[in-house]
Residue, then its C-alpha position, 0 to 999 in steps of 0.5 A: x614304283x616311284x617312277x610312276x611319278x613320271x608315267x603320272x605326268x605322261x598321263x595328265x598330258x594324254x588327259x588333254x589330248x583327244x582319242x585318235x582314229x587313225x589306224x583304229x576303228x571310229x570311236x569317241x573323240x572327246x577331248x577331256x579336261x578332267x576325268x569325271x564322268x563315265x564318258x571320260x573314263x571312257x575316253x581315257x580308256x578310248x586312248x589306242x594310241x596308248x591302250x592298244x599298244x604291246x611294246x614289250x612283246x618286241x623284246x620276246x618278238x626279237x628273241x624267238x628266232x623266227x627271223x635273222x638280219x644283216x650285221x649292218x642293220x643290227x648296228x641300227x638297233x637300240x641296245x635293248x633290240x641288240x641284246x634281246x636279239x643275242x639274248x646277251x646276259x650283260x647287266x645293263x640291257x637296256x642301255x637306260x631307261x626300258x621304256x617298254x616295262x614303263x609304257x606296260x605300267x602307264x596303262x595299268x594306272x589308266x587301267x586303275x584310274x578307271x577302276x577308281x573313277x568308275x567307283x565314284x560314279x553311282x549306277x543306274x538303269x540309265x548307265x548300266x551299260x557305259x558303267x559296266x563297259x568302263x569298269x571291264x574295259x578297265x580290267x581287261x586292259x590291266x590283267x592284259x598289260x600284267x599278262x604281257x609284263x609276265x611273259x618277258x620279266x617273269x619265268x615260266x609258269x611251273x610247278x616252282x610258280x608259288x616261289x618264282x618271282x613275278x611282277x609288281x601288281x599295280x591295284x591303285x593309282x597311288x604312286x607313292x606306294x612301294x613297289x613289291x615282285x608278287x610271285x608268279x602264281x599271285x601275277x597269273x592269279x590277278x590276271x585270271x579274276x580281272x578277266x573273270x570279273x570282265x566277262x560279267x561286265x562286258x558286252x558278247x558282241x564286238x562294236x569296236x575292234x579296239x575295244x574289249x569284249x566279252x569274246x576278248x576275255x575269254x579269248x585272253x583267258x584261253x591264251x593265259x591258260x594255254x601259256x600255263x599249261x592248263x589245257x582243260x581251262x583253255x579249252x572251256x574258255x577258247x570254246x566260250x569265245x567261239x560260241x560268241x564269235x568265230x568268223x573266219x578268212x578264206x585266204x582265196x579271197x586276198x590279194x597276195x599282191x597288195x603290200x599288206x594283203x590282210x586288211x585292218x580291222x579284219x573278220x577274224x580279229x577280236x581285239x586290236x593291239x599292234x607289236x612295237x619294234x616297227x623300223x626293227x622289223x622293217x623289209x629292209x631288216x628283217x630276213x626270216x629263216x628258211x627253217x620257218x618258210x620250209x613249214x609251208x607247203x607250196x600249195x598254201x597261200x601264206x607263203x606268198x600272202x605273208x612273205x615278200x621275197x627280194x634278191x637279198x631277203x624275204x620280209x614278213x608282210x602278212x600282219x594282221x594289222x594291215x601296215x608295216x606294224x606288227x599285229x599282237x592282238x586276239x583273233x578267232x585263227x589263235x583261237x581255233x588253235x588253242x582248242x585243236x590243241x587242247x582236244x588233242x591233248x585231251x585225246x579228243x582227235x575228232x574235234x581237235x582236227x576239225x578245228x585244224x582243218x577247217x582253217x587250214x582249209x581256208x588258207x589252201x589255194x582252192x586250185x588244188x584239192x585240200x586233203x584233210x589231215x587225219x591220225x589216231x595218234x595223239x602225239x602226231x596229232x599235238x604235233x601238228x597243231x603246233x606246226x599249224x600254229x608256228x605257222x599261222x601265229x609267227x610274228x604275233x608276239x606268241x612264239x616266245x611264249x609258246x617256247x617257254x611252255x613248251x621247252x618244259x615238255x622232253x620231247x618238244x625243246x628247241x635250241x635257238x641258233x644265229x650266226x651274226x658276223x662270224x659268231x654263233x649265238x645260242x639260248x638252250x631250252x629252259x635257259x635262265x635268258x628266257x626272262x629279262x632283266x628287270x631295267x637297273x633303275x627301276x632296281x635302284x628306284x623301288x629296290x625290287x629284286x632284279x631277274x638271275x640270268x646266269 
């Protein structure tokens, strides 16, 4: 895409400028004139003010429903944030320039400047392990950024997926080369073989929460497979990254008082990336429904660890993030889910409700006796592991995914609703809304086919 010329100059000003800390564990500060050792990809990498970011899970984020605020406060939004709240069909979403899908594109060409630089660089039994880390990292963040660009400007992946339109697949750093839509089983295909290839690369324990590891890429593949509706290879892969890591909280443990009582960089998080959208999501706008708080039981100790509730509203506060920023990031609760899920697809009840109540043991005041949930019924059983999930995974940037997947099952679609100002919105399942416009000047830049949402 041409406009990649812009995210280039971006890039070269992030070259000169050191690797921040501040919210993120203590990695490498170097600061960098020139790309040209493996310590610089490293930094380039190293660069979470940028890497560990997921703004366009904002946009799905605001759509999913979990949430609903005043007219006054959605009068503040940007006119992206306002149409994705409505699911608007208008034409020019964005109002401009989606800086969300440029932001996703500048750390793909990090991602391949990387993978380029590394190449250059021979290994030896003295680098093997910086050069191995270089080169994973890099393809776990790229397929990453595809996987996350796919869940808002792709469909669904179905059986139409060999046809459907995907996303333009970024393999080089040459910005002059021109811009095509692969299609979506190609988008899914490339973000399956960089993982793959990343988990020969990367090292099995995780030093630093912010970068990835190996238990990161087997958990981003659980997640791939499970929004494809591939149960079998989400299963494998959620087992794979359990037998690496699999540290749990006891909700006991915190202090539901605390403005933010989950802490940064918890036990239970794999990898580190933060949700945009922080004013949009803000206490003073947000106001989650009460359809999502009537799943809790009063007994369960995230009602009160991650809902704050005030005489106007009840604000989200439970991010694993630790702050006012949503977590989007990969953790061994997700996790666990996704294999009580799968085995209970399988029919595999016994292991699939184990995983279910060994968390949701850990999230229940030990004041009160925990009883195990129990059934013989497959269908009861997927049913509430998806309940725990709504639960445990909202405000994560999961739940527009898990709508799209699911409004492909008869028995599981939802019909999102919101009144704002005396008017009713809604998106029906399977809704040509559930993909987002492609931004129009990328459309006129590179010519690539814009998104049908009607």
């Amino acid at each position: 895409m041409e406009n990649m010329k812009y995210i280039l100059i971006t890039l070269i000003g992030l070259f000169f400028t050191s690797c921040k800390k501040d919210w993120l564990d203590a990695k490498p500060t170097n600061s960098l004139v020139v790309p040209t050792i493996i310590e610089d990809f490293q930094a380039l990498l190293d660069n979470s003010a940028l890497m560990n970011q997921n703004e366009s899970g904002a946009y799905s984020e605001t759509s999913s429903g979990d949430f609903q605020v005043s007219n006054n406060s959605f009068l503040t939004f940007s006119v992206a944030y306002r149409n994705s709240y409505i699911w608007s069909a208008t034409t020019d979403f964005y109002g401009g320039a989606d800086v969300n899908w440029q932001s996703a594109y500048q750390r793909i060409l990090n991602a391949n400047l990387a993978l380029e630089g590394i190449a250059t660089i021979e290994q030896s039994s003295l680098n093997k392990s910086n050069w191995d880390n270089v080169k994973g990292s890099a393809l776990f963040y790229r397929a990453y950024n595809f996987y996350v660009l796919a869940q808002q400007y792709c469909k669904p992946y179905s059986d139409r997926s060999d046809t459907d339109l995907g996303i333009p697949l970024r393999l080089n750093s040459n910005i002059n080369e021109r811009s095509k839509r692969a299609t979506v089983k190609s988008t899914y295909d490339r973000i399956i073989t960089d993982l793959i290839e990343a988990i020969t690369l990367l090292p099995s324990t995780i030093s630093y929460k912010t970068r990835p590891s190996k238990p990161a890429c087997y958990a981003m593949l659980a997640r791939v497979y499970l929004s494809m509706g591939n149960y079998a290879a989400a299963l494998v892969n959620a087992t794979a990254c359990l037998a690496l890591y699999n540290k749990v909280i006891d909700y006991n443990t915190l202090n539901s008082a605390s403005t933010y009582p989950i802490p940064q960089l918890n036990d239970e998080i794999i990898y580190q990336t933060r949700l945009g959208g922080a004013t949009l999501f803000s206490s003073a706008n947000l106001n989650v429904t009460q359809e999502l708080l009537s799943l809790y039981n009063s007994n369960d100790l995230r009602l009160k660890l991650f809902f704050e509730k005030s005489v106007s509203n009840t604000s989200f506060k439970g991010s694993y993030d630790g702050s006012r920023f949503f977590f989007s990031g990969l953790a061994v609760d997700e996790v666990l889910l996704i294999r009580s899920e799968c085995n209970s697809r399988a029919g595999n009840l016994k292991d699939a409700l184990e995983d279910l109540n060994t968390l949701v043991k850990k999230r229940w005041n030990k004041e009160s006796a925990y009883v195990e949930f129990n059934t013989t019924d497959k269908e009861l059983a997927i049913s509430k592991v998806l309940e725990e999930r709504r639960k445990e995974l909202c405000f994560r940037g999961l739940r527009w995914t898990d709508l799209r997947r699911l409004n492909q099952e008869n028995n599981r679609q939802t019909t999102l609703t919101r009144v704002l100002n005396g008017q009713t919105y809604q998106l029906l399942p399977n809704d040509p809304k559930y993909t987002f416009p492609i931004d129009l000047n990328e459309i006129l830049i590179s010519g690539i086919e814009q998104n049908n949402r009607f």
